[in-house]
N, C-alpha and C positions, 0 to 999 in steps of 0.2 A: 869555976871551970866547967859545971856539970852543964850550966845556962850556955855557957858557950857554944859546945856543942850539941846540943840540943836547937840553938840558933842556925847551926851550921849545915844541922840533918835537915832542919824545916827547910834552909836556904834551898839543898839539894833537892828536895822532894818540889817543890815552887819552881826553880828551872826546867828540871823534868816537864813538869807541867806546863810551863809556857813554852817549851819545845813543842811537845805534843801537840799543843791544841795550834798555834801558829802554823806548824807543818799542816794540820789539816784543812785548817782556813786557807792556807795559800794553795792547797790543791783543790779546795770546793770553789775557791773565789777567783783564782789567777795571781798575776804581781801588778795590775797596772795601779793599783792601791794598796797601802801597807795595812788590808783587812786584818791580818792576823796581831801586828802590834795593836790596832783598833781594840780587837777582840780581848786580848789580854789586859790590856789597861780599863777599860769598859771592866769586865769581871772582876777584876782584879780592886776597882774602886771598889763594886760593891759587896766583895769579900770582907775588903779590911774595915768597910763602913760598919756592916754587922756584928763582926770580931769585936770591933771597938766596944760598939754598946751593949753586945753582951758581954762582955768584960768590964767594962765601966759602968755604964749605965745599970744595966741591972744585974752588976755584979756575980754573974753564975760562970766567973771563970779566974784562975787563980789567974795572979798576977804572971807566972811563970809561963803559963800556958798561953798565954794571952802574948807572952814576949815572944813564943817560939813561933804561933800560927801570924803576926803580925812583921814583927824585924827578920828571920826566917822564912816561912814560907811565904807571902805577901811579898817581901824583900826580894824575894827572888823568883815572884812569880811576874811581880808588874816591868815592865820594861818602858819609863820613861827615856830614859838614855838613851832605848834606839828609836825611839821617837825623835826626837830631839836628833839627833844624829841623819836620820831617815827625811825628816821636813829641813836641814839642812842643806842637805845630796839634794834635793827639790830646787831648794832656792837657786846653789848653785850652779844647776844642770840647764837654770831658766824656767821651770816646769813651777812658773809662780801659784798657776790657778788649782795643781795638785798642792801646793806646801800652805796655798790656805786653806782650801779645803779641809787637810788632814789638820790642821792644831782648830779648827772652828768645829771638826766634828767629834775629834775627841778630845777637847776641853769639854764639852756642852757634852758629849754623851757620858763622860764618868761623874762629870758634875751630877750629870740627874739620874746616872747609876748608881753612885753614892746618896745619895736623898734617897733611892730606891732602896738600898741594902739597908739603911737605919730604919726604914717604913716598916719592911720584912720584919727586920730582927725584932721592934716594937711589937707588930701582931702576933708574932712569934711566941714571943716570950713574956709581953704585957711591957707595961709602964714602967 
């Protein structure tokens, strides 16, 4: 029960946070592009990339802690769903050459912000 919530306080503190930083990308950037789900899925890969491996890989993080900053905050910081929801609204509005845009920049950009976040955490913290 204790993991539970402790998942559920990461979850809150990861929505926080993708409020926050979405809010400000849509005000630095505008709305005619979903920047700010960009923005949080981008970080948000290369958060849980590095979590991972320093948690797995070189093992400097208990299993518990690793569940809260990963299924918790991660969980609730990354926002696929309105992704996915947002290149849907795209599709359907007609606005084809926005709905590809947006899944060919942030597939390709988390993919290689993920590669980035394990790059990190390996310099980071070694082998």
């Amino acid at each position: 029960m204790v993991q539970f919530v402790l998942v559920c306080l990461g979850g809150a503190v990861g929505t926080g946070a993708r409020y926050l930083l979405s809010g400000w990308v849509l005000q630095a950037f505008g709305a005619t592009f979903p920047y700010g789900t960009l923005a949080v899925n981008t970080i948000g890969s290369f958060l849980l990339a590095a979590i991972m491996y320093i948690g797995t890989e070189a093992t400097m993080m208990s299993p518990a802690l690793r569940l809260v900053l990963t299924t918790g905050m991660m969980g609730g910081f990354t926002t696929y769903s309105t992704f996915s929801y947002e290149t849907m609204k795209y599709l359907h509005d007609g606005a084809w050459t926005v709905a590809v845009a947006n899944i060919l920049v942030t597939v390709i950009g988390c993919l290689a912000a993920c590669l980035s976040g394990q790059a990190a955490a390996r310099w980071l913290v070694g082998p």
